[in-house]
mmJSON file of the N, C-alpha and C atoms, coordinates in Angstrom:
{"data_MODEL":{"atom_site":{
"group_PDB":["ATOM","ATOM","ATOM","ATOM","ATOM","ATOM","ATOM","ATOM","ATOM","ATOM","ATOM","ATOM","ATOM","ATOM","ATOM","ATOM","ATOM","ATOM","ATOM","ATOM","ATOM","ATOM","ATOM","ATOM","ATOM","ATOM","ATOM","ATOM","ATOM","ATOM","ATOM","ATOM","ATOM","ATOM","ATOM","ATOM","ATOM","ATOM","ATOM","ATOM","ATOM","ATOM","ATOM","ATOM","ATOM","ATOM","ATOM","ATOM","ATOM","ATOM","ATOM","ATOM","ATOM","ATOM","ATOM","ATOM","ATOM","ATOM","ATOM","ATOM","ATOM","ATOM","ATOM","ATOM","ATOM","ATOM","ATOM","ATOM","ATOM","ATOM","ATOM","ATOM","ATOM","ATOM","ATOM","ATOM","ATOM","ATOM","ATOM","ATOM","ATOM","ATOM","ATOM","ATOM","ATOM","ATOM","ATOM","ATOM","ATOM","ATOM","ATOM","ATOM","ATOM","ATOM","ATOM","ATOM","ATOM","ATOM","ATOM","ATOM","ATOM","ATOM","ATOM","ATOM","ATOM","ATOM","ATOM","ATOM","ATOM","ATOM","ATOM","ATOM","ATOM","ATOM","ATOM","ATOM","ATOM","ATOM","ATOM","ATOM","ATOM","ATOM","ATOM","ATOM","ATOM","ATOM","ATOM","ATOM","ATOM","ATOM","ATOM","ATOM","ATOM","ATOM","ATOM","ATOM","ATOM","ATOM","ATOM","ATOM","ATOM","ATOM","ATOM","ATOM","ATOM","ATOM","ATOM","ATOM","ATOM","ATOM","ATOM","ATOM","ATOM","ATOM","ATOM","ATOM","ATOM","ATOM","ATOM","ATOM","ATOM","ATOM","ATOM","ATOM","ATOM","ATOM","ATOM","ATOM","ATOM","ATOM","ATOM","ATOM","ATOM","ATOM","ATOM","ATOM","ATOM","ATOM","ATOM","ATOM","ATOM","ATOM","ATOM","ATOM","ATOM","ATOM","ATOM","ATOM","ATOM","ATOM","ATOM","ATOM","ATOM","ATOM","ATOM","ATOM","ATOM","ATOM","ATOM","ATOM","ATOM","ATOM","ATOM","ATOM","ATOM","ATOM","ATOM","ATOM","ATOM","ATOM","ATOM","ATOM","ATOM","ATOM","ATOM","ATOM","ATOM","ATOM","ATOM"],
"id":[1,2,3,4,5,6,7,8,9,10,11,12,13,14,15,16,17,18,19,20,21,22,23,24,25,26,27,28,29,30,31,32,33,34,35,36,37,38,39,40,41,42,43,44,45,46,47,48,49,50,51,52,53,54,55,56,57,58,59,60,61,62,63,64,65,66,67,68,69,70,71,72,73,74,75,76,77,78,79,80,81,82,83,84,85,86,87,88,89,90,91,92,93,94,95,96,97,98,99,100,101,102,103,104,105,106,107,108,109,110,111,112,113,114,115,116,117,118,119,120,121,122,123,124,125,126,127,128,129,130,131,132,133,134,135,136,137,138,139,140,141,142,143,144,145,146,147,148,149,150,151,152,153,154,155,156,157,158,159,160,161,162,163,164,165,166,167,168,169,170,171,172,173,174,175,176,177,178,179,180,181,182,183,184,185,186,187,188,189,190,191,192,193,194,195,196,197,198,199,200,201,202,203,204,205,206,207,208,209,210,211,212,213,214,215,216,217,218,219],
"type_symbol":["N","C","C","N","C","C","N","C","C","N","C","C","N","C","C","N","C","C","N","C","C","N","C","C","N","C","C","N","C","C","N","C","C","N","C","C","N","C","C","N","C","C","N","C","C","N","C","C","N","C","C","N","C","C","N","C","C","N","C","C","N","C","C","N","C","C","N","C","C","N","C","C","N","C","C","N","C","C","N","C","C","N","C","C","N","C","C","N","C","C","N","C","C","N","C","C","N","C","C","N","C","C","N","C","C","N","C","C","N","C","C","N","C","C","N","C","C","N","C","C","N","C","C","N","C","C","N","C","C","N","C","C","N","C","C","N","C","C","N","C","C","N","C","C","N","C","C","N","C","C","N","C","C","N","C","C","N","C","C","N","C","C","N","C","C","N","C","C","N","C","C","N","C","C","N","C","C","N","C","C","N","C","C","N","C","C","N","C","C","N","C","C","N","C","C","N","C","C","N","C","C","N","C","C","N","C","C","N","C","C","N","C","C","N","C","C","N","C","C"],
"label_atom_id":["N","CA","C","N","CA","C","N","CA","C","N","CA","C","N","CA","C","N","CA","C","N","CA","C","N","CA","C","N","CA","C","N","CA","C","N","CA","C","N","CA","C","N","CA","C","N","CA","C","N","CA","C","N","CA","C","N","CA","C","N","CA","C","N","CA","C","N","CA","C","N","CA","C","N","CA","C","N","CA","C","N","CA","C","N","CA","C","N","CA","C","N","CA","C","N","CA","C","N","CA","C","N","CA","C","N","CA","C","N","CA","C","N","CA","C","N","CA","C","N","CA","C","N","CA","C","N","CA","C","N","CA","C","N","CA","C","N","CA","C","N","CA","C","N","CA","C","N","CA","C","N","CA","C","N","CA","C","N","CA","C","N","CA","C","N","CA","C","N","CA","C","N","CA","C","N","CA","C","N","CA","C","N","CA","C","N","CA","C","N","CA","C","N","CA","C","N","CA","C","N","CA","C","N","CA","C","N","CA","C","N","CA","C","N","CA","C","N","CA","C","N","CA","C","N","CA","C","N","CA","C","N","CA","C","N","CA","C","N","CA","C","N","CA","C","N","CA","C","N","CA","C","N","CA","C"],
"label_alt_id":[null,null,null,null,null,null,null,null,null,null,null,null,null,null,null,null,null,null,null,null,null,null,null,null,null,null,null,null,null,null,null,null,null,null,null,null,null,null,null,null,null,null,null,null,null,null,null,null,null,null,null,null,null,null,null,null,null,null,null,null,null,null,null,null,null,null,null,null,null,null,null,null,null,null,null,null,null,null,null,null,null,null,null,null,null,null,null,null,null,null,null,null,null,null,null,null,null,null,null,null,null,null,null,null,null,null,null,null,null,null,null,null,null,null,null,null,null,null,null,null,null,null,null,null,null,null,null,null,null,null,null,null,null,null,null,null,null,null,null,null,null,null,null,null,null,null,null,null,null,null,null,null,null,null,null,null,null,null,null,null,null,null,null,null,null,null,null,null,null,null,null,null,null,null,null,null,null,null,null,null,null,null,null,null,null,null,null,null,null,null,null,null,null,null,null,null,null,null,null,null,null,null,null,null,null,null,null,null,null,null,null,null,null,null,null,null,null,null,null],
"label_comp_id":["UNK","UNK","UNK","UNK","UNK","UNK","UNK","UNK","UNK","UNK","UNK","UNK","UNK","UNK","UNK","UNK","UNK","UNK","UNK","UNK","UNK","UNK","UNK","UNK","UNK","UNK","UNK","UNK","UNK","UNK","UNK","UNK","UNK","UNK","UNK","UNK","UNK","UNK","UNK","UNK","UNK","UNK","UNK","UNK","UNK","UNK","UNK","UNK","UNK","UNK","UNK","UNK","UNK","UNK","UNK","UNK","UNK","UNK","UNK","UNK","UNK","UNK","UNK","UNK","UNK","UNK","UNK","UNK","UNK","UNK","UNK","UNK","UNK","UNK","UNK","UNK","UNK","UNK","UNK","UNK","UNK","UNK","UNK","UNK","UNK","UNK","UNK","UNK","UNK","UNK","UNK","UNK","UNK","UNK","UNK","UNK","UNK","UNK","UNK","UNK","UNK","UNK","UNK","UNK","UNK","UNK","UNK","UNK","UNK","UNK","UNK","UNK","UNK","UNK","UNK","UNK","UNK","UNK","UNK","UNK","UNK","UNK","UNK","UNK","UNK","UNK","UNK","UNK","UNK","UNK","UNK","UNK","UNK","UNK","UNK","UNK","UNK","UNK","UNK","UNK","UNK","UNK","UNK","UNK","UNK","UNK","UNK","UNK","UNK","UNK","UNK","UNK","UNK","UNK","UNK","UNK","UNK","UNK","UNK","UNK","UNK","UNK","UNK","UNK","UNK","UNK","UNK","UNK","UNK","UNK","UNK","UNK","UNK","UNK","UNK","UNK","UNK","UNK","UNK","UNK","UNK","UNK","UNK","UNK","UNK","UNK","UNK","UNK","UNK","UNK","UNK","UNK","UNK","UNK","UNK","UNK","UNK","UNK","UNK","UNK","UNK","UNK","UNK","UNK","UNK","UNK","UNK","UNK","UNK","UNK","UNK","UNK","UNK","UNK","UNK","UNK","UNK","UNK","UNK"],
"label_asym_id":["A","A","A","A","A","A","A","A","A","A","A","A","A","A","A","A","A","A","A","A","A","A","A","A","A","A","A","A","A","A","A","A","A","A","A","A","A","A","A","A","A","A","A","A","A","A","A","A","A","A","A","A","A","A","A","A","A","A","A","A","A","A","A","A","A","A","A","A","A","A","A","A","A","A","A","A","A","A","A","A","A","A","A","A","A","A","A","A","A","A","A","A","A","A","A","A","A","A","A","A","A","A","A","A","A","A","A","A","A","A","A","A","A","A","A","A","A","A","A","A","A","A","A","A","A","A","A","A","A","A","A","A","A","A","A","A","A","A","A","A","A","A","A","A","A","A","A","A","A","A","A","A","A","A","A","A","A","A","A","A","A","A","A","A","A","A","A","A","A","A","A","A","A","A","A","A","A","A","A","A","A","A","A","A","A","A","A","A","A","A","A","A","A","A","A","A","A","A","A","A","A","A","A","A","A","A","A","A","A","A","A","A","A","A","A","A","A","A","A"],
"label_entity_id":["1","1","1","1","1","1","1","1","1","1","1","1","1","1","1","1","1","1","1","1","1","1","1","1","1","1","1","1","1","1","1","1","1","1","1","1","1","1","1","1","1","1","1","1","1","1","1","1","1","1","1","1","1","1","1","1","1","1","1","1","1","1","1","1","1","1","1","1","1","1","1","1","1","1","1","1","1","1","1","1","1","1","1","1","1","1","1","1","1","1","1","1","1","1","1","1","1","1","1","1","1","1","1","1","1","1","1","1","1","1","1","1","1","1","1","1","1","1","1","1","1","1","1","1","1","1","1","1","1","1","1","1","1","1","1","1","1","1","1","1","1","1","1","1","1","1","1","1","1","1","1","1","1","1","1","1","1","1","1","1","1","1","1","1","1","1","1","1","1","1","1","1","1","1","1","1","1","1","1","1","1","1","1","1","1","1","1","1","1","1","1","1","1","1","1","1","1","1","1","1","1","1","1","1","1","1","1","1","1","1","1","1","1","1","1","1","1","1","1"],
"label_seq_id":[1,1,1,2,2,2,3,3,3,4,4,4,5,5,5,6,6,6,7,7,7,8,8,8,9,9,9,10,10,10,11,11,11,12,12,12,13,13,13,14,14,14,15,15,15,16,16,16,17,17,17,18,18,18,19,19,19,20,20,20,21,21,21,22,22,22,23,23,23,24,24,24,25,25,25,26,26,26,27,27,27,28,28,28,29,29,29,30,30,30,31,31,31,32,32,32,33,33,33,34,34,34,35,35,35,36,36,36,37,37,37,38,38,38,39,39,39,40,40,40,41,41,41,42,42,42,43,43,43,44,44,44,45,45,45,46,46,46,47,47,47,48,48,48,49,49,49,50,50,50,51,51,51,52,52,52,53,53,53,54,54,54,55,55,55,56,56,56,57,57,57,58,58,58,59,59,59,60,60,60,61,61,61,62,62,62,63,63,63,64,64,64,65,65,65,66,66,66,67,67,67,68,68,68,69,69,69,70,70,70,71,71,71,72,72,72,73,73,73],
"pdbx_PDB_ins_code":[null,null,null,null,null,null,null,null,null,null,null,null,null,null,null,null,null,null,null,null,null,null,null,null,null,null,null,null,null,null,null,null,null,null,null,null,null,null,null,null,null,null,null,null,null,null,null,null,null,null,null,null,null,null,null,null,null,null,null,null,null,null,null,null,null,null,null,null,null,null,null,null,null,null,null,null,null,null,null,null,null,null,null,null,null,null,null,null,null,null,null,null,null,null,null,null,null,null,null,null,null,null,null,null,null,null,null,null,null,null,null,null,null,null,null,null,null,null,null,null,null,null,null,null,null,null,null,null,null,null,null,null,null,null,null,null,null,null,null,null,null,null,null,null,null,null,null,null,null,null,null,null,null,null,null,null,null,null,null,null,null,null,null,null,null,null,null,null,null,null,null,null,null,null,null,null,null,null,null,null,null,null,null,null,null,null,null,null,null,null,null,null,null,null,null,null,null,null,null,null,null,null,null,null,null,null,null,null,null,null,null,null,null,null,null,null,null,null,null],
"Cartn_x":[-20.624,-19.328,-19.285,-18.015,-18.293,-16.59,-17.279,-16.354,-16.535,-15.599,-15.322,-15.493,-16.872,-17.646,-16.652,-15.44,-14.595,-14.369,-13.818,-13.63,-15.027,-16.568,-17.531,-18.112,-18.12,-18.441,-17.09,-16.141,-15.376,-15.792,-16.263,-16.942,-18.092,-19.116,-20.443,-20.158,-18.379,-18.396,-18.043,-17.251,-16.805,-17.807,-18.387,-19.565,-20.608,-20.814,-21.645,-20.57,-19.787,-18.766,-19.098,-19.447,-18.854,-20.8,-21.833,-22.653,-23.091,-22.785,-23.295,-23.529,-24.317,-24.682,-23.35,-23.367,-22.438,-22.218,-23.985,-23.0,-22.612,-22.952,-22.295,-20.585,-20.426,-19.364,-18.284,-18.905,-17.95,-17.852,-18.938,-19.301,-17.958,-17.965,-16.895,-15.559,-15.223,-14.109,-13.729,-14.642,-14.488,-13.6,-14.813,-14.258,-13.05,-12.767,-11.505,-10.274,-10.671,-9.202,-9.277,-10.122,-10.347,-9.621,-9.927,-8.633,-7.724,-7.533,-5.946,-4.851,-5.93,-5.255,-4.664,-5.715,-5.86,-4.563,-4.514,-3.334,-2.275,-1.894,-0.706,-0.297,-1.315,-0.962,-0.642,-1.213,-0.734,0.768,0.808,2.438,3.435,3.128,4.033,4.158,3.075,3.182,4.381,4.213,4.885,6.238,6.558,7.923,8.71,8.1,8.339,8.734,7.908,8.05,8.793,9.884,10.239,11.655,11.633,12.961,13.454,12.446,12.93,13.242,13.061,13.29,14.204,14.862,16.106,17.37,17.153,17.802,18.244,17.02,17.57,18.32,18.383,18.388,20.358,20.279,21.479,22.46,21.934,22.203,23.027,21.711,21.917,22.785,23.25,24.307,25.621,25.44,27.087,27.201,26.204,26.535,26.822,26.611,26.756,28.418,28.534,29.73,30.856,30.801,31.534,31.735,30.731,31.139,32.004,31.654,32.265,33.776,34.255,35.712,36.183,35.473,35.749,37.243,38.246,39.191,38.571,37.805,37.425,35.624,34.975,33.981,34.042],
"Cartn_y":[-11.534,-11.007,-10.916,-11.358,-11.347,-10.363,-9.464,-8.361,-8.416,-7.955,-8.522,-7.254,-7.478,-6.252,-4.969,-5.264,-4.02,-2.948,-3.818,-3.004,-2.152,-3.59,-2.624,-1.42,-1.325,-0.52,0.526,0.739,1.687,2.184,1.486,1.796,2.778,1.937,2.562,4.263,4.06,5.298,6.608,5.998,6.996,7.262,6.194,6.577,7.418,7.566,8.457,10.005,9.974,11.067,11.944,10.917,11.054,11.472,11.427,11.595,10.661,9.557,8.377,6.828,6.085,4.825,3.894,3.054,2.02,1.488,0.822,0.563,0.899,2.519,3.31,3.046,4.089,3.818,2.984,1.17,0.063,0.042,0.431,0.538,1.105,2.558,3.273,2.603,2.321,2.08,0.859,-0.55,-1.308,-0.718,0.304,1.006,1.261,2.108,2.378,1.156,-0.066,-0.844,-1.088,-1.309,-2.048,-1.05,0.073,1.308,1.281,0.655,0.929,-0.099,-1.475,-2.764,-2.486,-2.161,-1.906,-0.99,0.393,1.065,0.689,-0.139,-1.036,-1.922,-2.721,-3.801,-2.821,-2.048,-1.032,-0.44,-0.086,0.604,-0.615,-1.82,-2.897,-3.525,-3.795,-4.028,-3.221,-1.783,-0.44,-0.998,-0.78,-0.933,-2.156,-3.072,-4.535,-3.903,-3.566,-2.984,-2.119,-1.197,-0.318,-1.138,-1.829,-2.456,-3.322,-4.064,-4.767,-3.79,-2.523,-1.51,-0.806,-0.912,-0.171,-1.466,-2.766,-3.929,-4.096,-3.572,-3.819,-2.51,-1.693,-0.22,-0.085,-0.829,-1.158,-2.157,-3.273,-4.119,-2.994,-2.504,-1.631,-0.499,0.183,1.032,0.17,-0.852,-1.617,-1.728,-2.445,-2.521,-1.134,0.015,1.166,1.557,1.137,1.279,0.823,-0.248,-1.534,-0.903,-0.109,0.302,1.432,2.563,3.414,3.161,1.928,2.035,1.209,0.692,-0.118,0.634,0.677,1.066,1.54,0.039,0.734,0.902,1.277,1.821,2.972],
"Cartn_z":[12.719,13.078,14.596,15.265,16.768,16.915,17.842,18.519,19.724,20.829,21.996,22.658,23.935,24.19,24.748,24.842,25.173,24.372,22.748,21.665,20.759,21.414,20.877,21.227,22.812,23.84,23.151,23.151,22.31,21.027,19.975,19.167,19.228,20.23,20.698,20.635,21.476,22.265,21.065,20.641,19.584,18.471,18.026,16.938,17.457,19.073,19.037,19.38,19.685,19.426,18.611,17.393,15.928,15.59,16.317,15.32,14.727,15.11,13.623,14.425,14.355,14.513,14.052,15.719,15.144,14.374,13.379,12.178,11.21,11.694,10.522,10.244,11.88,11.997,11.642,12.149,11.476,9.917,9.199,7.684,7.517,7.677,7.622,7.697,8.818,9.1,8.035,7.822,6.955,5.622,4.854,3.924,3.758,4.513,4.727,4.802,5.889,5.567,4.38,4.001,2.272,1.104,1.739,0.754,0.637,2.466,2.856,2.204,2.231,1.78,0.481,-0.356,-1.712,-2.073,-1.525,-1.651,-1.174,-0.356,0.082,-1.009,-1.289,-2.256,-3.805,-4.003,-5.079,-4.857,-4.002,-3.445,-3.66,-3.389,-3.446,-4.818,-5.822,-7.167,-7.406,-7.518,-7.871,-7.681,-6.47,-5.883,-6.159,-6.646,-7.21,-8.606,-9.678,-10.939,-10.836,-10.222,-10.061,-9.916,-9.095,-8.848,-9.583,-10.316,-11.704,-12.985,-12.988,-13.941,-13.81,-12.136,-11.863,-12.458,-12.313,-12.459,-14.164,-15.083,-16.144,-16.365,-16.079,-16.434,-15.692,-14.821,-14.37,-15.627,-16.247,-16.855,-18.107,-18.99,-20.074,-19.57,-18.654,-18.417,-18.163,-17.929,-18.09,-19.349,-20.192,-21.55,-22.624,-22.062,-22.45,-21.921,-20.708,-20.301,-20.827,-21.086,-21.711,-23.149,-24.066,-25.203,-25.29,-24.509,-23.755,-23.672,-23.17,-22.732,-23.756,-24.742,-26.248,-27.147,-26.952,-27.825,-29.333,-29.855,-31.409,-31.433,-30.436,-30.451,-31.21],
"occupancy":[1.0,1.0,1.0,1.0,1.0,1.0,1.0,1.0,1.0,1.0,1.0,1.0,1.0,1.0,1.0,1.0,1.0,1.0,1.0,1.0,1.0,1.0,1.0,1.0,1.0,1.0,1.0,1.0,1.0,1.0,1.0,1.0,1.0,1.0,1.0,1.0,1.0,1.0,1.0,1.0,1.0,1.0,1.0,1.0,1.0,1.0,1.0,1.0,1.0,1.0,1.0,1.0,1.0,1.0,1.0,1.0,1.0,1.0,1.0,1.0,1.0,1.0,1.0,1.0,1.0,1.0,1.0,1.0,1.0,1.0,1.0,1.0,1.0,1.0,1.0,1.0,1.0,1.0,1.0,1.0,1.0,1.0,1.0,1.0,1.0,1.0,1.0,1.0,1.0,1.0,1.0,1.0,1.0,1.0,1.0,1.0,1.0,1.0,1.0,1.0,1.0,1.0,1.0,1.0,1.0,1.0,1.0,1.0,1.0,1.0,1.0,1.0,1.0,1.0,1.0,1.0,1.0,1.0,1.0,1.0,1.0,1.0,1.0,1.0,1.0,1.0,1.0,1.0,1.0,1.0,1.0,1.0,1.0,1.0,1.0,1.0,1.0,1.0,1.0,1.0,1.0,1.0,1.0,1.0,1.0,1.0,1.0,1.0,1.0,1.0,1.0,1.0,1.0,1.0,1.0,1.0,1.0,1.0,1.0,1.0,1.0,1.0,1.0,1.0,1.0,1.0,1.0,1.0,1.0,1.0,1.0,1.0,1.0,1.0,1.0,1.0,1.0,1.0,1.0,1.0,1.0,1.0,1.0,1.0,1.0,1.0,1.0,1.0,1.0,1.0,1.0,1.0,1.0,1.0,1.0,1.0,1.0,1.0,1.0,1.0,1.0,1.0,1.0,1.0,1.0,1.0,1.0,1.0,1.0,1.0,1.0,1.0,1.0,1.0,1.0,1.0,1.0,1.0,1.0],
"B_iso_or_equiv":[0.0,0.0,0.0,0.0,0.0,0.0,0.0,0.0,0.0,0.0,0.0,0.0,0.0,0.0,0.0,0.0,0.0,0.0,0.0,0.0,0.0,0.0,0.0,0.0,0.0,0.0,0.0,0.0,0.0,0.0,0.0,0.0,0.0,0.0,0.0,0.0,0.0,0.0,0.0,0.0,0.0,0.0,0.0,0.0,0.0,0.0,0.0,0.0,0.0,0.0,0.0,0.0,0.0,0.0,0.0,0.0,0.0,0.0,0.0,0.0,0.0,0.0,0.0,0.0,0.0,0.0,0.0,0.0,0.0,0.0,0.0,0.0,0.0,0.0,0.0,0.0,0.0,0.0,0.0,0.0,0.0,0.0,0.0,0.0,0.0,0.0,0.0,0.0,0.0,0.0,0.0,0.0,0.0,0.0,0.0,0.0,0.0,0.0,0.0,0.0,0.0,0.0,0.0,0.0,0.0,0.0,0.0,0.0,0.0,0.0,0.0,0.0,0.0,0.0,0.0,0.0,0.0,0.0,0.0,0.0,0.0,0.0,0.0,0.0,0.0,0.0,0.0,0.0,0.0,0.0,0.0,0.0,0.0,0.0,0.0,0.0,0.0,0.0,0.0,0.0,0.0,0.0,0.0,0.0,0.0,0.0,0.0,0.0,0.0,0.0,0.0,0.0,0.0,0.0,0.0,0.0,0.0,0.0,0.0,0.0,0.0,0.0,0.0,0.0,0.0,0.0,0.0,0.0,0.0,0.0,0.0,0.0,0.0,0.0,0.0,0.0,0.0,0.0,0.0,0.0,0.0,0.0,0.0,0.0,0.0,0.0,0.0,0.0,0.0,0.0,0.0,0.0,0.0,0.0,0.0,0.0,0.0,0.0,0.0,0.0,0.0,0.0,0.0,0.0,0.0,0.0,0.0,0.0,0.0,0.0,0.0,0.0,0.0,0.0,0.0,0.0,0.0,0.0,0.0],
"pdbx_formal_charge":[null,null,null,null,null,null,null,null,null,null,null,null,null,null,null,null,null,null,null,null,null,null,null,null,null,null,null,null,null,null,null,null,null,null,null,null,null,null,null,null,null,null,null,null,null,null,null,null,null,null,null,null,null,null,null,null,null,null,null,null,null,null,null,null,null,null,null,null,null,null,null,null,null,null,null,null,null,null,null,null,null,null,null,null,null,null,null,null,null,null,null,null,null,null,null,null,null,null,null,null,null,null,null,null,null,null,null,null,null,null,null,null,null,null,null,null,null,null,null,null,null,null,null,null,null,null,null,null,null,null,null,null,null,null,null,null,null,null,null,null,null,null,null,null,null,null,null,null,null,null,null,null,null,null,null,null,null,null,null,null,null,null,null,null,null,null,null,null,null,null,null,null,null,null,null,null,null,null,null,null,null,null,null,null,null,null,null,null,null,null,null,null,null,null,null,null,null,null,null,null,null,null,null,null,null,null,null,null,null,null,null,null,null,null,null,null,null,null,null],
"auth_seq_id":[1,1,1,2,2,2,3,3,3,4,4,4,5,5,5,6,6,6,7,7,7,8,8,8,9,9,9,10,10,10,11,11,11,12,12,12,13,13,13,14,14,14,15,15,15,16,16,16,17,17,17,18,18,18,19,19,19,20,20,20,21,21,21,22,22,22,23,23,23,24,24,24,25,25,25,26,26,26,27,27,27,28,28,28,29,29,29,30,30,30,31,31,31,32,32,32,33,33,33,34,34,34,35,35,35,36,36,36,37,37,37,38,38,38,39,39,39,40,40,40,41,41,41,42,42,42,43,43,43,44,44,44,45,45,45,46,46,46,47,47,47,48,48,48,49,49,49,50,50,50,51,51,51,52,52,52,53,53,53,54,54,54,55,55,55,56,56,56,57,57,57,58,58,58,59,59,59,60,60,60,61,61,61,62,62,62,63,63,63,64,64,64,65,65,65,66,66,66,67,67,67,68,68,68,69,69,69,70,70,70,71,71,71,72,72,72,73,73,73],
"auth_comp_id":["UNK","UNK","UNK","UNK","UNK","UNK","UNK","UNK","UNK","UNK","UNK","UNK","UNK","UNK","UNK","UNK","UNK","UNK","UNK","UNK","UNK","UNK","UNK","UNK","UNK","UNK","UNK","UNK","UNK","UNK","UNK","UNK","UNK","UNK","UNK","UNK","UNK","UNK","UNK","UNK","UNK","UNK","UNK","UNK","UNK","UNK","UNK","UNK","UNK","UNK","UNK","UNK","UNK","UNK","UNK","UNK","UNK","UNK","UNK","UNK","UNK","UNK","UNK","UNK","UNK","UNK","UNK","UNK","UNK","UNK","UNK","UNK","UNK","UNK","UNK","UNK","UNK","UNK","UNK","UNK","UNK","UNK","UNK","UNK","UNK","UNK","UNK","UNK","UNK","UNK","UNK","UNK","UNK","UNK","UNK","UNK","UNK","UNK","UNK","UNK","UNK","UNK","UNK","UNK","UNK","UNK","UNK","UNK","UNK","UNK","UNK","UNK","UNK","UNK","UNK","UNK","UNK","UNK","UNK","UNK","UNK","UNK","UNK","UNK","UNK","UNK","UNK","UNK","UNK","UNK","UNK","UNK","UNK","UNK","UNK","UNK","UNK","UNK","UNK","UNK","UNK","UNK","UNK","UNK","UNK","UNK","UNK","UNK","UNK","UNK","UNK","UNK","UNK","UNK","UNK","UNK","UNK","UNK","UNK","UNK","UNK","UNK","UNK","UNK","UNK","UNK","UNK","UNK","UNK","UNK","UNK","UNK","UNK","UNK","UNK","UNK","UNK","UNK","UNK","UNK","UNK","UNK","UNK","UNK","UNK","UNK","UNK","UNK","UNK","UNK","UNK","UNK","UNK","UNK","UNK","UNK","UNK","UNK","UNK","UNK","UNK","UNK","UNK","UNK","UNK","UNK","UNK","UNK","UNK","UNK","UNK","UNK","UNK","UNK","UNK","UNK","UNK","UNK","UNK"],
"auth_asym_id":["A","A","A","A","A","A","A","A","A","A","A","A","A","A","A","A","A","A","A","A","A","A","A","A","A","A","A","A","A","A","A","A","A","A","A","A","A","A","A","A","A","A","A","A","A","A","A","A","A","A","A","A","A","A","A","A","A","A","A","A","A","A","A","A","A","A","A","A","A","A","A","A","A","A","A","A","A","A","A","A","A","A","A","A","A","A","A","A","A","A","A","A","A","A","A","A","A","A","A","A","A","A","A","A","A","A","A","A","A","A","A","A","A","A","A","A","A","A","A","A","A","A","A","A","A","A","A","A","A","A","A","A","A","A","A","A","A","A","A","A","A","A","A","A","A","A","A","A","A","A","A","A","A","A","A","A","A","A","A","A","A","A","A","A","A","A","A","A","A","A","A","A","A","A","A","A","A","A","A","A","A","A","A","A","A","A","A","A","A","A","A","A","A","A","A","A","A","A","A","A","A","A","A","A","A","A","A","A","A","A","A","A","A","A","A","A","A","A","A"],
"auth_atom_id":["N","CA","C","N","CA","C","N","CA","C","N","CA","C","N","CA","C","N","CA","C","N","CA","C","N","CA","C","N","CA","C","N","CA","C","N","CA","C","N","CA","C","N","CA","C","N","CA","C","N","CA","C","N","CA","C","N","CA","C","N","CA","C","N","CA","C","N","CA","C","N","CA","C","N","CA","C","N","CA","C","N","CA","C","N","CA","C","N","CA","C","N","CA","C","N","CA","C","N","CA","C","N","CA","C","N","CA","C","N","CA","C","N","CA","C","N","CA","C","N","CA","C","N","CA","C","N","CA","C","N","CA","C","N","CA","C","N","CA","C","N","CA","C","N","CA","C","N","CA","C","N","CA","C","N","CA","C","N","CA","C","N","CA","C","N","CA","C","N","CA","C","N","CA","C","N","CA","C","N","CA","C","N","CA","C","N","CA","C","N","CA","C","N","CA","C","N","CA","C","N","CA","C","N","CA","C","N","CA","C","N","CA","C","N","CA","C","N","CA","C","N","CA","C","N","CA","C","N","CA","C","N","CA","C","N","CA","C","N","CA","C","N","CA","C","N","CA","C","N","CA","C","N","CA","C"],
"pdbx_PDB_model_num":[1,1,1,1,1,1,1,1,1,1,1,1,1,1,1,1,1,1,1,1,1,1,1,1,1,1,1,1,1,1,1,1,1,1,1,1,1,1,1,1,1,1,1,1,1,1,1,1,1,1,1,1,1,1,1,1,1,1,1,1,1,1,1,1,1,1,1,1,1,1,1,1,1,1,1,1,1,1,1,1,1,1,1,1,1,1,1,1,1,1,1,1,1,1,1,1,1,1,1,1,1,1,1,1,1,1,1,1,1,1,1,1,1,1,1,1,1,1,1,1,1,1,1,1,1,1,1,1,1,1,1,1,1,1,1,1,1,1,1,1,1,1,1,1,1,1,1,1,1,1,1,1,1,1,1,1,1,1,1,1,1,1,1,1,1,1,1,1,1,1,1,1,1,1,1,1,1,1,1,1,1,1,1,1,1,1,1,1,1,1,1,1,1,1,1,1,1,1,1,1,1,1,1,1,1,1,1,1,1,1,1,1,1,1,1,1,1,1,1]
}}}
């Protein structure tokens, strides 16, 4: 893995901040995007499924509607 000695020397700096060996630190942080991705891509399934459920749900209230204003309903 190649990091560009500005951002590692930042690293350096904060992991010892922090108590912990750089590669702890990057360990860490790895972890974490990998959560973050993970819960993103989860939030977006969701919101995909969510919006195809508002779409039919829209569909079936017209057709509810439509019976609704039916004279011989």
């Amino acid at each position: 893995m190649r990091i560009e000695d500005e951002l590692l020397a930042e690293v350096a700096s904060q992991a010892k901040a922090l108590h912990m060996t750089r590669t702890e630190y990057l360990r860490r942080a790895i972890v974490e995007m990998k959560e973050k991705v993970a819960q993103d891509r989860r939030r977006q399934r969701l919101q995909e499924a969510s919006r195809k459920v508002r779409r039919e749900s829209m569909r079936v209230n017209l057709e509810f509607a439509d019976i609704e204003d039916a004279p011989d309903a």
